[in-house]
C-alpha positions in Angstrom: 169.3 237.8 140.7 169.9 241.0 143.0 170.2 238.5 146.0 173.2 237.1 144.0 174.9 240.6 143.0 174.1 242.0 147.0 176.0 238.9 148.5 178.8 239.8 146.0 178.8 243.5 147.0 178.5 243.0 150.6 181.3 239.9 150.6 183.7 243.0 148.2 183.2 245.5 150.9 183.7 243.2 153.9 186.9 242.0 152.1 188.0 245.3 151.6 187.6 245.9 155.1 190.4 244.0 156.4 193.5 244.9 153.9 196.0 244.8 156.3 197.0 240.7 157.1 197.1 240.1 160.9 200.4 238.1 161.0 203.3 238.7 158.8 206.1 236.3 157.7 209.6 236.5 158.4 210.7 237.9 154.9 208.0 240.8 155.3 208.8 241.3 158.9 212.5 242.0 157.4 211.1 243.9 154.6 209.5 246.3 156.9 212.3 246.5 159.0 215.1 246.7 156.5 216.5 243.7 158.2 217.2 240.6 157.2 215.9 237.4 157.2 217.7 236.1 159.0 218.3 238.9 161.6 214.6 238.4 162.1 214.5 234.7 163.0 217.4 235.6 165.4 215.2 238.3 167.3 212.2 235.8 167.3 214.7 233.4 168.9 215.9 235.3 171.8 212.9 236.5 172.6 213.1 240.5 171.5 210.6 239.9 168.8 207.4 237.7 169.6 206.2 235.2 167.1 204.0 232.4 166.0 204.3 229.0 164.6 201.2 228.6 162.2 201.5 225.2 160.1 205.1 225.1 160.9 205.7 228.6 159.6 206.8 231.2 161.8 204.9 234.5 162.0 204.5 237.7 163.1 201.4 239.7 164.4 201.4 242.9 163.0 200.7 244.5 166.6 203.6 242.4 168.0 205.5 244.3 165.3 204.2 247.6 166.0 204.7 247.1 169.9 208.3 246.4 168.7 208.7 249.4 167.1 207.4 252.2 169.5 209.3 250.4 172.3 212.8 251.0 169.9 211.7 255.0 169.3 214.3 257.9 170.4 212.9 260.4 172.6 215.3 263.6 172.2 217.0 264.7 175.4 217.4 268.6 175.5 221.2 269.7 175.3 222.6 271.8 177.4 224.6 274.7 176.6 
């Protein structure tokens, strides 16, 4: 009996490990982005945004994603005056 209930604890806390998924679909991809869908098949497409076809569905790698996003960010320029 405590074998049994520490397998179920230690399968829990390795689940809750990994929360975040690895690959994201298309509609959260948009989701995140405040695109949409279809603006996000479009970037997969021509190339801007790298993707996956897993079981004939495309998807996105969260790091992929996150790469995306720090390439887009502003850097302020100082004005002159």
């Amino acid at each position: 009996m405590r074998l049994t209930i520490a397998r179920h604890v230690y399968r829990t806390v390795a689940m809750q490990k990994h929360t975040e998924p690895h690959f994201l679909s298309v509609a959260e991809v948009g989701a995140r982005l405040s695109f949409h869908p279809t603006t996000v098949r479009k970037m997969i497409h021509t190339g801007e945004l790298p993707a996956t076809m897993l079981r004939g569905t495309l998807r996105v790698r969260v790091a992929d994603l996150e790469a995306y996003i720090n390439a887009a960010a502003v850097t302020p320029s100082k004005t002159e005056e």
